[in-house]
C-alpha positions as CSV (number, residue, x, y, z in Angstrom):
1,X,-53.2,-27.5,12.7
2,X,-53.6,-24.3,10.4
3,X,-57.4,-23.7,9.4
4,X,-57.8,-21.5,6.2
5,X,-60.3,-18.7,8.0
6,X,-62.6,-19.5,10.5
7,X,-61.0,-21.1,14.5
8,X,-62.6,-24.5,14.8
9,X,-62.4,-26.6,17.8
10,X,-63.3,-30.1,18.6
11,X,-65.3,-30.8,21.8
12,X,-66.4,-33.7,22.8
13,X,-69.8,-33.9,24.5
14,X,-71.4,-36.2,26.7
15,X,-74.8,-36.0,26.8
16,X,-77.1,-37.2,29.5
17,X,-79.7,-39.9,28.7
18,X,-82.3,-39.1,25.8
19,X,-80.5,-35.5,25.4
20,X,-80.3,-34.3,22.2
21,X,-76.7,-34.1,21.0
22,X,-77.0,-31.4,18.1
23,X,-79.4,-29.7,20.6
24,X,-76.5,-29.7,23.0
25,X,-73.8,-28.9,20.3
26,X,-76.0,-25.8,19.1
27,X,-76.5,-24.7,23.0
28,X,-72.5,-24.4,23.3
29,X,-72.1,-22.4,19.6
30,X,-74.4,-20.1,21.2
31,X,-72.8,-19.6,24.7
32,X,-69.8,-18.9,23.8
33,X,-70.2,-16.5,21.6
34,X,-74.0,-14.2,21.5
35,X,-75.4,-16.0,25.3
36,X,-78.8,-15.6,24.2
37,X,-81.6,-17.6,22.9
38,X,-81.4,-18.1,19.4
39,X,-84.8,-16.0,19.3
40,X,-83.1,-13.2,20.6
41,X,-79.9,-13.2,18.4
42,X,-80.4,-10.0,15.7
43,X,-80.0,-12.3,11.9
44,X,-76.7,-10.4,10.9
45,X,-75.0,-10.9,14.2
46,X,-76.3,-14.4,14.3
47,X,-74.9,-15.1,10.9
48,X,-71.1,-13.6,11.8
49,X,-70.8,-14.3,15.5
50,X,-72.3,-17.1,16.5
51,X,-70.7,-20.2,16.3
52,X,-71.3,-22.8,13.1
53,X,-72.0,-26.6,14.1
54,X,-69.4,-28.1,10.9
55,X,-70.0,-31.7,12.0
56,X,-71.3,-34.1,14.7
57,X,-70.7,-37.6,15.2
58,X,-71.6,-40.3,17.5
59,X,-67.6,-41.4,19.4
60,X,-69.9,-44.3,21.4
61,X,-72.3,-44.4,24.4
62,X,-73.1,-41.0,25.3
63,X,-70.2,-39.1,23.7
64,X,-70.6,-37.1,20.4
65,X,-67.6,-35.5,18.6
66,X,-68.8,-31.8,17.9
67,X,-66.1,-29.3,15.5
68,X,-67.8,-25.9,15.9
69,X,-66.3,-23.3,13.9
70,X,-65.9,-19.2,15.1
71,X,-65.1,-15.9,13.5
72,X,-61.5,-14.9,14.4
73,X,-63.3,-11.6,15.1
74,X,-64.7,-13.1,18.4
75,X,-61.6,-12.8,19.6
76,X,-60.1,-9.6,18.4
77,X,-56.3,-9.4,20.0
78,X,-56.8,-10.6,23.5
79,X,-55.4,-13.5,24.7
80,X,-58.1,-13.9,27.7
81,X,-60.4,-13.5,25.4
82,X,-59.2,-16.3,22.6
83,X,-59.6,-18.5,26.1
84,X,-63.2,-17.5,27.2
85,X,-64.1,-18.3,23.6
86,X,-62.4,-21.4,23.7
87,X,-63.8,-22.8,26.9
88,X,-65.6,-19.8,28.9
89,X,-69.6,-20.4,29.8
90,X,-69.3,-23.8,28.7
91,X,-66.6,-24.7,31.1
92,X,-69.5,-24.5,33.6
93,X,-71.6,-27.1,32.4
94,X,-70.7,-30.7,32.7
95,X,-69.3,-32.9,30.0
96,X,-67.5,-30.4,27.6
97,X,-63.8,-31.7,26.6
98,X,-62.2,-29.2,24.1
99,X,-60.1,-32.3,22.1
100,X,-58.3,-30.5,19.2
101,X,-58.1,-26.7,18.3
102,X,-57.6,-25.9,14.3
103,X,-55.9,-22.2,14.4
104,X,-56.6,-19.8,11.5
105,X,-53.3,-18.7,10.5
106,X,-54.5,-14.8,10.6
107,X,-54.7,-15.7,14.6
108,X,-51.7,-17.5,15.4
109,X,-49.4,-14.6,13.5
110,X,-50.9,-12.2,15.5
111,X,-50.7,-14.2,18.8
112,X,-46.7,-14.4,17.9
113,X,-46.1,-17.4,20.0
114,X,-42.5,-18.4,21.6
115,X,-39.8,-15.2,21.3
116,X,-37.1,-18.0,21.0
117,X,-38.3,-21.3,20.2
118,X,-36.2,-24.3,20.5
119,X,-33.1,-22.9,18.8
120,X,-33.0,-19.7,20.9
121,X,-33.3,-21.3,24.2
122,X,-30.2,-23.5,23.2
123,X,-28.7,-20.1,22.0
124,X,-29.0,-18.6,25.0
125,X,-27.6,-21.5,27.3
126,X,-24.4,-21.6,24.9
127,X,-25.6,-24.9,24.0
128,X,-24.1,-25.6,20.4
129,X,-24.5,-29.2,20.5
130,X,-27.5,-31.1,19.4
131,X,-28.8,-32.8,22.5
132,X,-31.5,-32.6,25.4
133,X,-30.3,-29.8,27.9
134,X,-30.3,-30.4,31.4
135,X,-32.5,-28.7,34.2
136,X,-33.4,-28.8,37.9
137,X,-35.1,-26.8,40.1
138,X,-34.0,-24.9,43.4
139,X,-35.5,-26.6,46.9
140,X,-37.3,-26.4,48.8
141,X,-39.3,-23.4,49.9
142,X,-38.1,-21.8,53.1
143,X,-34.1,-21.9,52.4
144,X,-32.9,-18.6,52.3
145,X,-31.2,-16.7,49.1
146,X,-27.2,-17.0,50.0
147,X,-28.7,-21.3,50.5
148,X,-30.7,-21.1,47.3
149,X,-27.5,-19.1,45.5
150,X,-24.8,-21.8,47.0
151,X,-27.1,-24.6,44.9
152,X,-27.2,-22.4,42.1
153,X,-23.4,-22.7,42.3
154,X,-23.3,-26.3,42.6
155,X,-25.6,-26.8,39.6
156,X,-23.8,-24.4,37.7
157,X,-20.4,-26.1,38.7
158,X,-21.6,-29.6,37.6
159,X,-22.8,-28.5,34.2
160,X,-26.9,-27.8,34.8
161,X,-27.7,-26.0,31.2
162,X,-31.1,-24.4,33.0
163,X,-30.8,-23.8,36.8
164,X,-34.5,-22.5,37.9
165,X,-36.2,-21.5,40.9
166,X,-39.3,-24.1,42.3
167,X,-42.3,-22.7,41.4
168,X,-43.3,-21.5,45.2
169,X,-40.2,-19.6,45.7
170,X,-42.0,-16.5,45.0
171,X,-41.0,-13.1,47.6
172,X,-41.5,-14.7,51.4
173,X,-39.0,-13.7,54.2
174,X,-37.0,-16.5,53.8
175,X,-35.6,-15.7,50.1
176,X,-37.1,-12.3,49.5
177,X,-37.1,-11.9,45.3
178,X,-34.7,-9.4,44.9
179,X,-31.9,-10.4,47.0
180,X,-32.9,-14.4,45.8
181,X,-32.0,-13.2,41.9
182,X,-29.2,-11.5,42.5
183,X,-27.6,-13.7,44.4
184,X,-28.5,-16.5,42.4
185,X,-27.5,-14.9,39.5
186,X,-23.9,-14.0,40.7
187,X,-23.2,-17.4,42.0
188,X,-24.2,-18.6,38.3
189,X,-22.0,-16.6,36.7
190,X,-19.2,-17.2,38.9
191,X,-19.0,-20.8,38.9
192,X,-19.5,-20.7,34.9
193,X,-16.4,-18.3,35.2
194,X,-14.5,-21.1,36.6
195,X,-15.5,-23.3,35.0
196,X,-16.0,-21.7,31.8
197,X,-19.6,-22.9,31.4
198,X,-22.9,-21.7,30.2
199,X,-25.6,-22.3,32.6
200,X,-28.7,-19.8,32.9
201,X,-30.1,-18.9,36.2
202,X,-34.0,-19.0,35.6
203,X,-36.2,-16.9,38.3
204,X,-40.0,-17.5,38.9
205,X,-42.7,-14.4,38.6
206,X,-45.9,-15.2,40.5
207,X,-46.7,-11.4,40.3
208,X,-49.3,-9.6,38.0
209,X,-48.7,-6.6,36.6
210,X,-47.7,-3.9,37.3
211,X,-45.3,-5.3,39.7
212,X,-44.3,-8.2,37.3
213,X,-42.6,-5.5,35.1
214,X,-40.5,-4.4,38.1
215,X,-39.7,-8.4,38.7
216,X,-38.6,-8.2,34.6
217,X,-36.7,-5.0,35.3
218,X,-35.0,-6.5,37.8
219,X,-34.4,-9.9,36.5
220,X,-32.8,-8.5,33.5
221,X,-30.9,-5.8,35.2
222,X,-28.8,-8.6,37.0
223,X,-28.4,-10.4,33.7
224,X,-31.2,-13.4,33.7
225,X,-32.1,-14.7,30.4
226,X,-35.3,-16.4,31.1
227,X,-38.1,-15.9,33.8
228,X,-40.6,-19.2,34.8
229,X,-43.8,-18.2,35.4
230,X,-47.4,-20.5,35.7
231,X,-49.5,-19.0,33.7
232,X,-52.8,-20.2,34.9
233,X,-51.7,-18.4,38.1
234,X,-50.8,-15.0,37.0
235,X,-52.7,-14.9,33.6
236,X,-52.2,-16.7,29.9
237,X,-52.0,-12.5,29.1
238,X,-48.9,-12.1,31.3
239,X,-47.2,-14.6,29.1
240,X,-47.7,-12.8,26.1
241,X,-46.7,-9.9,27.3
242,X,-43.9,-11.4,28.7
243,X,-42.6,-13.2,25.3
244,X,-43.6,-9.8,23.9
245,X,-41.7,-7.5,25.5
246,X,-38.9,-9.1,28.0
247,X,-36.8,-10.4,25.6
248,X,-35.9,-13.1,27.9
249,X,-37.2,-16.7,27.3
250,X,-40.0,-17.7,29.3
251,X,-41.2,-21.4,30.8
252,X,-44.4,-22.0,31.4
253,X,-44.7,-24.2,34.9
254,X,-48.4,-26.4,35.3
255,X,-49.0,-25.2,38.5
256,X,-53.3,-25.2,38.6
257,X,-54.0,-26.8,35.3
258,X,-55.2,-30.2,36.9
259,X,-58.4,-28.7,36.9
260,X,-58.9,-28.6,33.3
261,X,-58.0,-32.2,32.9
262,X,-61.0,-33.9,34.7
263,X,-62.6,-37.1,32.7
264,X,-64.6,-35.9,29.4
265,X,-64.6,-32.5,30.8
266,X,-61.9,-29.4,30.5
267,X,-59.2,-28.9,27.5
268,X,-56.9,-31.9,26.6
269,X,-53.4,-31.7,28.1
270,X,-51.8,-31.8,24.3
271,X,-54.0,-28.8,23.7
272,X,-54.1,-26.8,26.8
273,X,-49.6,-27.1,27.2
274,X,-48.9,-28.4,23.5
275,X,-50.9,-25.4,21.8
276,X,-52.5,-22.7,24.1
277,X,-49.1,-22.3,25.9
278,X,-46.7,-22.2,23.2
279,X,-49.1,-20.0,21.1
280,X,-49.3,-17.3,23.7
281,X,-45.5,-17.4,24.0
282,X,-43.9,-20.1,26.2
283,X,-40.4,-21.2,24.9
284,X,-40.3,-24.2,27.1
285,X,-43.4,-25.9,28.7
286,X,-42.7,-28.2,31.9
287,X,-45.7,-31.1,32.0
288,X,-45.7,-33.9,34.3
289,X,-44.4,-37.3,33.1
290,X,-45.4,-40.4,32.9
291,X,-43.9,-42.5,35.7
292,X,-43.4,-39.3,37.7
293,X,-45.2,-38.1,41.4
294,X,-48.2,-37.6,38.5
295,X,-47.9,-40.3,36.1
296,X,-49.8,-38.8,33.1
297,X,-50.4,-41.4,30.6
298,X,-47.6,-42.0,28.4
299,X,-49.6,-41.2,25.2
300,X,-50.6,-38.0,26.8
301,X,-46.8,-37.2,27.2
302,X,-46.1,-38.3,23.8
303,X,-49.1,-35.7,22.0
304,X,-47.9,-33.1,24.2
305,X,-44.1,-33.1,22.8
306,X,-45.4,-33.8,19.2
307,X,-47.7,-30.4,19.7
308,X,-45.2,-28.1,21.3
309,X,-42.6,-29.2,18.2
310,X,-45.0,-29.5,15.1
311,X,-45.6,-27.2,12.6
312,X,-48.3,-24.2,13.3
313,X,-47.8,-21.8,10.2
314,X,-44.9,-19.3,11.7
315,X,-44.7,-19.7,15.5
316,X,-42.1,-21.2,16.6
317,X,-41.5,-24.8,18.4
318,X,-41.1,-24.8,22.1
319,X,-39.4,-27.1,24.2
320,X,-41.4,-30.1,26.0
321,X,-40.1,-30.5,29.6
322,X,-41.2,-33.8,31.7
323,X,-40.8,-33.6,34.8
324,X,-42.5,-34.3,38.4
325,X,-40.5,-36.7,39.6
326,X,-38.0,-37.7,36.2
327,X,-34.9,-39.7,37.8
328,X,-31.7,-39.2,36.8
329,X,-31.1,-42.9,36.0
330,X,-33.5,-43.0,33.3
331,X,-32.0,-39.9,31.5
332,X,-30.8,-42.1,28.5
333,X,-34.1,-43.6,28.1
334,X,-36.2,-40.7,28.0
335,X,-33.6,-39.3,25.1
336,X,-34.5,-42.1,23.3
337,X,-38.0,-41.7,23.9
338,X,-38.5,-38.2,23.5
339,X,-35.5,-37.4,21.2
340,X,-32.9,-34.3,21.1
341,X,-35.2,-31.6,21.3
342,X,-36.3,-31.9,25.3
343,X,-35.1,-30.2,28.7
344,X,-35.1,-33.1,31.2
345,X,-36.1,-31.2,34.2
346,X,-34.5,-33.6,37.2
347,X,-34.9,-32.5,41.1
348,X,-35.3,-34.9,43.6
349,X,-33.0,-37.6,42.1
350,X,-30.5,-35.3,41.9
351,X,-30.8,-34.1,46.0
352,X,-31.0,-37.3,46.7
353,X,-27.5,-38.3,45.6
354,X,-26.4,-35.6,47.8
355,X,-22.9,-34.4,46.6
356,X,-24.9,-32.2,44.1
357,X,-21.9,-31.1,42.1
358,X,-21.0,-34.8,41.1
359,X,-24.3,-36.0,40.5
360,X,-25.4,-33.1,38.0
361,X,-22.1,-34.4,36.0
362,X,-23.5,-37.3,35.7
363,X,-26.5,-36.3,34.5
364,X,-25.0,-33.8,31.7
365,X,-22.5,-36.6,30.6
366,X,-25.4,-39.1,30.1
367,X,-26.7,-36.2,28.3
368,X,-24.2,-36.1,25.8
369,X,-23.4,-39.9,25.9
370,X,-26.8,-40.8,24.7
371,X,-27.2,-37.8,22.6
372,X,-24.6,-39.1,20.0
């Protein structure tokens, strides 16, 4: 949601027996912002930095509902920073859930979020059709790049709109990063040559900078339109920079981010992947599904999509992506479920079928069957 001025976020507190809850909802307007006792906080600052409590209410038992407001100022143009304000000290003291985040609309233009959205991904898989695209993931760690590039071929032949690598294929012996992307890349474009396909070869960055520009540089040199990267890994700020100045569309993998999602404590899944990632730039953000290896509630899947697509002033939608363990077989009934505007991300169903080619037609022509 847009805010007029200030950045308000909702936590929700759960205080320990006989605590005070406005006591406790002051104590975290003042670590996050000034870190001092109020008694120490110079008036002026006090009055522009330190947090405002706007309302607390009781939610039942111990938990209060607490929407704290900040100055946009707090966090200047930093992207680390609009996350230590978020959940920085407090994230060290127990029973703090961040629950909703309303953005001021001064922030979120400058933030920029996705450089494509859910229209330019499909752009840039050729995709003119309205329908769910189609993704899997190279496995598993420790097959080498020509092994890695000849399922990147088979993918590619069968129709896969997003071919990525897993998130641990990173620069190890076995597929070292710049003979894995080339390859890959080649054996993309050959088999959409024959085939006279579209499908995008989609590397993973697990390096900070400055070597993560050399990975871009490369990437791009060999004609990738979209780099995977975690960004709790290798920084929310490497995101940015990336849907800043890569030009290639970038999805956001949830490698780490279970520890934010621990009960009452941490930021909400729909806020954390739904919000935070899209506004710092993802243009497709993979969460796991419900009935998957993870099983996130379905609700919890269901606020995640309706966060990455909603409105949020100019940035654009990004693309949900369930998967962790989505089977191939229930393709048709996640498009109903999650609608037109979702990359099914599909692995092990897929390898398990074994002729790789033929199942991934399948899966595209349920796709499109379903889509109608």
């Amino acid at each position: 949601m847009i805010a007029p001025d200030r950045l308000r976020v909702t936590y929700q507190l759960t205080c320990a027996p006989g605590e005070d809850p406005a006591a406790r909802a002051r104590d975290v307007a003042y670590e996050q912002t000034v870190e001092l006792p109020p008694a120490c906080v110079p008036p002026d600052i006090a009055a522009r930095m330190v947090g405002r409590v706007e309302a607390l209410e009781l939610l039942g038992g111990d938990r209060w509902r607490a929407v704290i407001s900040y100055d946009p100022a707090a966090v200047g143009s930093e992207v680390p920073q609009l996350v230590n304000l978020l959940f920085g000290n407090v994230s060290l003291k127990p029973g703090v859930l961040v629950t909703r985040v309303d953005w001021p609309a001064a922030l979120v233009e400058r933030l920029g979020g996705p450089r494509f959205g859910i229209d330019g991904v499909r752009r840039l898989c050729g995709v003119t059709e309205r329908r769910p695209l189609a993704c899997t993931a190279l496995k598993p760690i420790g097959r080498s790049a020509p092994q890695l590039a000849e399922l990147c071929r088979q993918f590619a032949l069968g129709g896969i709109d997003v071919i990525k690598d897993d998130h641990n294929l990173a620069d190890q012996e076995t597929a070292p990063f710049r003979e894995r992307v080339a390859r890959c890349q080649e054996a993309v474009m050959q088999a959409n040559a024959e085939t006279g396909g579209t499908s995008v070869y989609v590397p993973n960055l697990v390096s900070g900078s400055p070597r993560v520009v050399e990975q871009v540089e490369l990437a791009r040199a060999t004609g990738c339109r979209g780099v995977m990267v975690s960004p709790l890994v290798v920084g929310l700020d490497t995101v940015h920079w990336l849907a800043q100045r890569s030009e290639m569309a970038v999805f956001a993998h949830p490698s780490l981010s279970g520890v934010f999602f621990r009960p009452g404590h941490g930021i909400a899944p729909e806020v954390l992947y739904g919000e935070i990632f899209r506004i710092v730039g993802s243009d497709g953000v993979i969460y796991t599904n419900s009935g998957g290896r993870f099983d996130f509630p379905q609700a919890v899947c269901d606020a995640i999509n309706a966060k990455l697509r909603q409105p949020l002033g100019a940035v654009r939608p990004a693309f949900p992506v369930p998967g962790g363990g989505v089977d191939a077989k229930r393709a048709p009934y996640w498009i109903e479920r999650y609608g037109v505007d979702t990359i099914l991300l599909v692995g092990g169903s897929l390898y398990a079928q074994g002729d790789l080619v033929a199942a991934s037609r399948r899966l595209v022509e349920a796709i499109r069957r379903h889509s109608r």
